[in-house]
N, C-alpha and C positions, 0 to 999 in steps of 0.2 A: 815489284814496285820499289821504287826509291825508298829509302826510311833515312830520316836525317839523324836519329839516336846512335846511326853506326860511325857516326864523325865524331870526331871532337873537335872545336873552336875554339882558339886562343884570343881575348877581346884587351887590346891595349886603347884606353886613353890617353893623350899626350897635350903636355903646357910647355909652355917656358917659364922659365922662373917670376920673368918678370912680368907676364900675364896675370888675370886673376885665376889664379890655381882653384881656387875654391869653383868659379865657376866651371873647371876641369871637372873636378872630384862630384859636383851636383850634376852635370850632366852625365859622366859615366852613373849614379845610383838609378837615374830617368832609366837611359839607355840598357844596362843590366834586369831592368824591370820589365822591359817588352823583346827582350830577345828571343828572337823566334825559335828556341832550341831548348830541348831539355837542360834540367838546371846541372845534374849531372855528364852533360856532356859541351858546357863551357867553362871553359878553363879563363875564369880570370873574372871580374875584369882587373887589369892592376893599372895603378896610374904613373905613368912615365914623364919624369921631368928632366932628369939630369942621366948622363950617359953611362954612371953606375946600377939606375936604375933598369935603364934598359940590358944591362947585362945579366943582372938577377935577372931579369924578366923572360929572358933568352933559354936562362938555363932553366927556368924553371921550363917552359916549353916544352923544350929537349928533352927531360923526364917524362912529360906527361905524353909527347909522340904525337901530338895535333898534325890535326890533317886540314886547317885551313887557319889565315890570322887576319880578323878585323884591327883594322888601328882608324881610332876615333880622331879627328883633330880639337880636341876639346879646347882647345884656346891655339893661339900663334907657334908653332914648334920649328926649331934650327931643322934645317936639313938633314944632319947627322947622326940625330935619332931616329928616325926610321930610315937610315942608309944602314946604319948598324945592325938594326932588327931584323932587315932583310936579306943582307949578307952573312948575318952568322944563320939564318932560321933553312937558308936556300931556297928555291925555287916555289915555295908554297904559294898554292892559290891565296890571293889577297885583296881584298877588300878596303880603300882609302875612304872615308865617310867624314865628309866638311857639314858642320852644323850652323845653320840661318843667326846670326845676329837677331836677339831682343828687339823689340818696336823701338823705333830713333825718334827723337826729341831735336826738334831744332837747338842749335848749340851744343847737342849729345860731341859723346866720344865712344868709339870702340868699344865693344865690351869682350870681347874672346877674340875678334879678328881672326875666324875657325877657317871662313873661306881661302881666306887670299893667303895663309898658311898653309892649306891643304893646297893649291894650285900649284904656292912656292914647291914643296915635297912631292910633288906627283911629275913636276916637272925635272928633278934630281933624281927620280927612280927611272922615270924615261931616259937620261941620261945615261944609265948605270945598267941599260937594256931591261929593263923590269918592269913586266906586262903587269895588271892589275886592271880591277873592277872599280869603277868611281859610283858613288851615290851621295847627293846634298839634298837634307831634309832633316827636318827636326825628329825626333824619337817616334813619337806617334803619327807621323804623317804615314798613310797607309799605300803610300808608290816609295817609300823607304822600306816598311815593312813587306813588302810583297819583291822587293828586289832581293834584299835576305831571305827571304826564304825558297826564293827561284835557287841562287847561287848556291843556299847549301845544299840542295835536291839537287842539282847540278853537282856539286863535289860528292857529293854518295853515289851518285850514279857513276863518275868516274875512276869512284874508288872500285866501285864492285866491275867494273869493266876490265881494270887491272889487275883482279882475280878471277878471272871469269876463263874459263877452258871451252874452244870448240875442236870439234872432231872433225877432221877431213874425212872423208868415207871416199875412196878411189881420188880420181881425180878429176881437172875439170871435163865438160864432155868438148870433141872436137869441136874446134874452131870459136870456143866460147871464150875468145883471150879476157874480155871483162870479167871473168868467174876467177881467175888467177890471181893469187896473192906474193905478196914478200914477205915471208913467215917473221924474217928479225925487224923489220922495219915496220912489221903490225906486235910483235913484241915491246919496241921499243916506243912506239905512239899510243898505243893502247893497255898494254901490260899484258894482254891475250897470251896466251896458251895455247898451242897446237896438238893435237893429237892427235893420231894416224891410224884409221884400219882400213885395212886392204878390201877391195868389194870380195874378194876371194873368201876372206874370213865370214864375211856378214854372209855371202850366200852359202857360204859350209854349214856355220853353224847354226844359223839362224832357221834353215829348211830341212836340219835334223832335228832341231825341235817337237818332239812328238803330237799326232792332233790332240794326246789326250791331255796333255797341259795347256793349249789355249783353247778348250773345246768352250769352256765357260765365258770367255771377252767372246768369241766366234756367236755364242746363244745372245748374247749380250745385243750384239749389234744386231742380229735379226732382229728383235724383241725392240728397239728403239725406234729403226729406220727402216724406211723402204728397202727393197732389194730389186735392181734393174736387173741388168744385165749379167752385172757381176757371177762369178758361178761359186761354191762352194768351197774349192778348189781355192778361188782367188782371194775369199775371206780368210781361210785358215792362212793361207803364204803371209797375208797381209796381217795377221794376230802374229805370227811367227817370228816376223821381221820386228813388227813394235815389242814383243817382248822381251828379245833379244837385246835391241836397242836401250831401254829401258833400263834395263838392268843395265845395261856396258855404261849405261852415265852414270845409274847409281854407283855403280863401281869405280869407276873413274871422276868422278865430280864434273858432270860433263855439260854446261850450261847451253848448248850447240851446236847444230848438228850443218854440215853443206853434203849434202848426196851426189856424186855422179850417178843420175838417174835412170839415163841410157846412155848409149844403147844397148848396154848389157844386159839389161834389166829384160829390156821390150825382148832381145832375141831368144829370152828364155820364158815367154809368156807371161812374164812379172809387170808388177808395179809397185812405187812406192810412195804414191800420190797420195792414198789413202791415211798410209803409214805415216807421212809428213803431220796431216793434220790430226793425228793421234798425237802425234807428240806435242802439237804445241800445245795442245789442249792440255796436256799434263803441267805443262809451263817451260818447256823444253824447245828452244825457237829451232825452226828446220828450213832452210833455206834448199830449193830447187836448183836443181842444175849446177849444186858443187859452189853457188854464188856468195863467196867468203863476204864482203863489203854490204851483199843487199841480207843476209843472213844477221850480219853484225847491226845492222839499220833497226833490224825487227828487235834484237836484243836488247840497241839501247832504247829505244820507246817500247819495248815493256820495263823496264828498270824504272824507267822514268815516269810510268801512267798506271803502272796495272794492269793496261787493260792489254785483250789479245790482236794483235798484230800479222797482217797477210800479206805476203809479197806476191806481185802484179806484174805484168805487162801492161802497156799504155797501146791499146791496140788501133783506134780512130778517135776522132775529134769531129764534131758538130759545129761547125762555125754560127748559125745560124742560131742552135739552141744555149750556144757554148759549154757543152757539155765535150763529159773525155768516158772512153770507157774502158775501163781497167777488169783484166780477165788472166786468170791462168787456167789449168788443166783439170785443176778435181785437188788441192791439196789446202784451202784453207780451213782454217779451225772453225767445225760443226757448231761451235758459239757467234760466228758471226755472222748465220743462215736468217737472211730475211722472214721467213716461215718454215721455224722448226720441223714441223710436221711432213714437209718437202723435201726433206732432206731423201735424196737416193744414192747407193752405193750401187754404183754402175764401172762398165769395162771403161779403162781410159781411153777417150773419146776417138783416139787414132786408130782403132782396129781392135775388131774380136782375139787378139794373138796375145793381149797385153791384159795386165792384172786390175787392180779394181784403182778407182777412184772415187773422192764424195763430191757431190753435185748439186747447187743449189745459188741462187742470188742472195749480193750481200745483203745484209742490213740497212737502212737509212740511217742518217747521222750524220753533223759535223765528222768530217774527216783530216788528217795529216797527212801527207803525202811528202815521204822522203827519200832521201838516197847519197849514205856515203861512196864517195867513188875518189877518182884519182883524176886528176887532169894537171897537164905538164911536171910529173913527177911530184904532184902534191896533193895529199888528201882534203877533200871539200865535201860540205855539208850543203846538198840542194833541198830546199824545203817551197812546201807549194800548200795550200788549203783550198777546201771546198766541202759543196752538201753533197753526198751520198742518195739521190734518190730511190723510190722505187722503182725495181728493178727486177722484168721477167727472166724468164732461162732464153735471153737473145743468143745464149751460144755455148755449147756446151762447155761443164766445169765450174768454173767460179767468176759470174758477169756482175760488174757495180759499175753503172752509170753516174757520172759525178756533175753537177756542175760546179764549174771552177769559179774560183773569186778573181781570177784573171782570167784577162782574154785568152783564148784558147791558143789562137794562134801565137801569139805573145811568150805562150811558155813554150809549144812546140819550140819557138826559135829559138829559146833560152836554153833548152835541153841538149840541140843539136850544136849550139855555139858552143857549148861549153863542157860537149863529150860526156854526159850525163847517162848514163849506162842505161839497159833498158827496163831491169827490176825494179821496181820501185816497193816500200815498206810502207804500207797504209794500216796508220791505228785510228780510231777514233777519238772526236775531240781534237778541238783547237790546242795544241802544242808547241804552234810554230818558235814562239818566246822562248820555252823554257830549250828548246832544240839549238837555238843560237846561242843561250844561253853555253849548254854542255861543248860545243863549238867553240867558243870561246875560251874555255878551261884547257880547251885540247890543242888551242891557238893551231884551230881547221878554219879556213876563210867557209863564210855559207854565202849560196846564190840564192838568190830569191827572186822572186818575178815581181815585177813591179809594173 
């Protein structure tokens, strides 16, 4: 989950001289009083008049290594102060914040003129290509405070994304070209990390793993959940592989996992369906089928929510009920099982030849339904909402009936128009805001269904 204590925030104030400065300096004390961030983790606030000021104010920055910069319009300010601030600071996430004008009196005059100063300056950063976050509201108005503190939860989650390592494990399976990535071009959009094991390695070492060191997880799982089908055989292979794994992120700082899952897997009586939802369960996102983008989806809404995250297929729709039903194989995390006590570890549902999987209906609940992908050579952010209902075992593996807050049909066509790959990353809870939000930091256009 997101933690906003991992940032630091730079908060400038800014007047003109010939404004009233004071009313500057009384609005930054307001504003420094309800900012939504540890006191230790905002650097400032300091108040910016003249273009020396802004230069102290620059280096001091620069020292402290902030990773986002509010600039307040606290009265009327030249253009050149915050051209300055943003050119020497580079590319930081930034936040422009125009404050309401005092009740007017007929006969009144201006008293900060914050807006039409902030419109002036936001209109010279556009100018000067400089993307930015706008907000107009007095201190305590709580659609100003709730926009702060979206954005900074948004810049933690982008910070830790650009330290975040996932593991490629083989590669993608045939004819899965959505599962394919561009290693430097998700380096350089994301900050991601790549790192490579061979399935060669994972089935060597992983299935010399002795029974007698994962004999105790193998007691474990009998003792918890049902046992279908599954054979004994396919528990220990499936303790083997997760503990393997486990360790290989500890060792490596491994936030990630995409598996080519077959068909190597399947021709050797295996599976690693089961193994998926071990890991996420640990907090280790594991995406199916090698799927770098719908893997990375699950990572940034758990970053962002906490909570545990399954990736789906979108497999029918219900015009009628307008419902969608979203299913995979046996590999989501045994936390988001409709009734615990159903939970069964059974053969993957394709043949007695193949290793084990967990099986069970999701849970009810607001839901998020997402999926970064690529369409005409540019990363985008699809995001969709709905309820989760209950939901029986309609089909083997992992079945959640949704109904959608859009028309059913509506989204099908909005999927299809616009190349929307077929995994999807479904966490719980309405998230759709804070997802545009991160989207927006990563200047990813998002589709939405309207």
């Amino acid at each position: 989950m997101s933690e906003t204590n991992e940032i630091k925030v730079g908060l400038i104030v800014t007047s003109a001289s010939h404004f009233p400065v004071d009313k500057a300096k009384e609005g930054m004390d307001k504003i420094a009083s309800i900012f939504p961030l540890p006191e230790k983790n905002l650097v400032g606030p300091y108040l910016v008049i003249t273009l020396e000021d802004a230069e102290k104010t620059v280096k001091r920055f620069k020292v402290e290594d902030i990773d986002a910069l509010v600039i307040v319009e606290g009265a009327f300010t030249w253009d050149n102060i915050p051209a300055l601030i943003v050119q020497e600071l580079g590319n930081l996430p930034l936040m422009m914040w125009a404050l309401p004008e005092p009740p007017m009196m007929e006969g009144g005059e201006l008293s900060t003129n914050s807006l039409c100063g902030a419109i002036m300056n936001c209109a010279a950063l556009k100018k000067l290509g400089r993307n930015f976050k706008f907000v107009y509201g007095a201190p305590k108005d709580g659609k100003v405070i709730n926009s702060l503190k979206r954005y900074f939860k948004g810049i933690s989650v982008v910070k830790k994304l650009h330290h975040s390592k996932y593991c490629l494990v083989g590669y993608r399976p045939t004819g899965f070209y959505n599962s394919a990535f561009d290693e430097l071009s998700v380096r350089r959009l994301f900050g991601i990390e790549t790192i490579h094991l061979s399935l060669v390695d994972l089935l060597e070492y992983a299935l010399n793993i002795s029974d007698e060191k994962v004999k105790e997880e193998v007691d474990k799982i009998k003792k918890k959940w049902k046992i279908g089908e599954a054979t004994q055989k396919d528990l220990y292979n499936s303790a083997k592989f997760y503990k393997f794994l486990l360790d290989f992120s500890h060792k490596n700082r491994i936030d990630c996992y995409g598996i080519k899952c077959w068909p190597e897997f399947f021709k050797r009586g295996l599976s690693v369906c089961f193994v998926l939802s071990w890991l996420i369960n640990e907090g280790i996102m594991a995406g199916c089928e090698a799927d770098f983008d719908g893997t990375i989806t699950m990572l940034l809404e758990y970053y962002l929510t906490g909570e545990t995250p399954w990736l789906a297929d979108l497999v029918h729709i219900n015009e009628k009920n307008n419902t969608a039903i979203f299913w995979h194989c046996g590999s989501a995390s045994s936390s988001l099982a409709y009734d615990k006590s159903e939970i069964i570890i059974q053969k993957q549902f394709r043949g007695s030849a193949r290793g084990a999987s967990i099986e069970f209906p999701l849970k009810t609940g607001r839901v998020t339904v997402a999926r970064l992908g690529i369409t005409q050579g540019k990363y985008r952010m699809f995001i969709t909402t709905g309820e989760a209902l209950p939901t029986k075992m309609i089909l083997r593996g992992n079945p959640s009936i949704v109904k959608m807050d859009v028309s059913v049909e509506r989204l099908l066509e909005v999927i299809v128009e616009n190349g929307v790959e077929h995994h999807f990353a479904i966490v719980y809870g309405d998230h759709k805001d804070d997802l545009i939000g991160v989207s927006e930091l990563l200047n990813i256009k998002t589709i939405t269904v309207e």
